[in-house]
Steps between C-alpha positions, in 0.01 A plus 500: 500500500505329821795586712604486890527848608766607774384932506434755298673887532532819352766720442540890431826693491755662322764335355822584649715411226301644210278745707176401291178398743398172494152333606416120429379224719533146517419157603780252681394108370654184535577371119679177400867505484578423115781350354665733246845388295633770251834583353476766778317365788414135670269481755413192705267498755248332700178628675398889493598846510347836563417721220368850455198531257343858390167648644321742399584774743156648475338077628768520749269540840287188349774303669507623817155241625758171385666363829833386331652284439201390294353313169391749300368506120589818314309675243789673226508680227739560201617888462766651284810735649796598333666205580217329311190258628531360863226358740347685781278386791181683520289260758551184700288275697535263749422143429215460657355833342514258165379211592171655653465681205489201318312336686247784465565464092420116493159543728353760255 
């Protein structure tokens, strides 16, 4: 998944309405603004917006050598929670990283 990457954080705490800790980290990225219409909801927009996406908090220092805002390509996985399956970053690398490796593929 190729996406353009504004930062990436972590975050530790305890909750102060519920008291329970909480540790997760994530990625900020520029996605497309899509149109949604719904009994409930319409959306219309144009251009993009900045969205939150789940990293692994234990990958989370693999971020730190980007100099945001950057093109990045992510490496995910699928896991299951009790809220049920949902994607999480595990790796990313920059542009460039990919095309030398394939360049490197296509000479061997």
């Amino acid at each position: 998944m190729k996406v353009h990457a504004l930062g990436a954080k972590r975050m530790s705490g305890k909750s102060s309405k519920t008291g329970k800790d909480y540790d997760f980290a994530q990625l900020a990225v520029l996605m497309p603004i899509d149109p949604v219409s719904n009994g409930s909801l319409n959306i219309i927009g144009y251009g993009f917006q900045a969205t939150d996406l789940e990293i692994d908090k234990n990958s989370i220092t693999a971020f730190a050598r980007f100099q945001y805002p950057c093109d990045l390509v992510l490496t995910t996985e699928n896991r299951v929670d009790r809220q049920g399956m949902k994607t999480v970053i595990t790796g990313a690398k920059t542009l460039d990283e990919v095309n030398q490796a394939q360049k490197l593929k296509a000479a061997a």
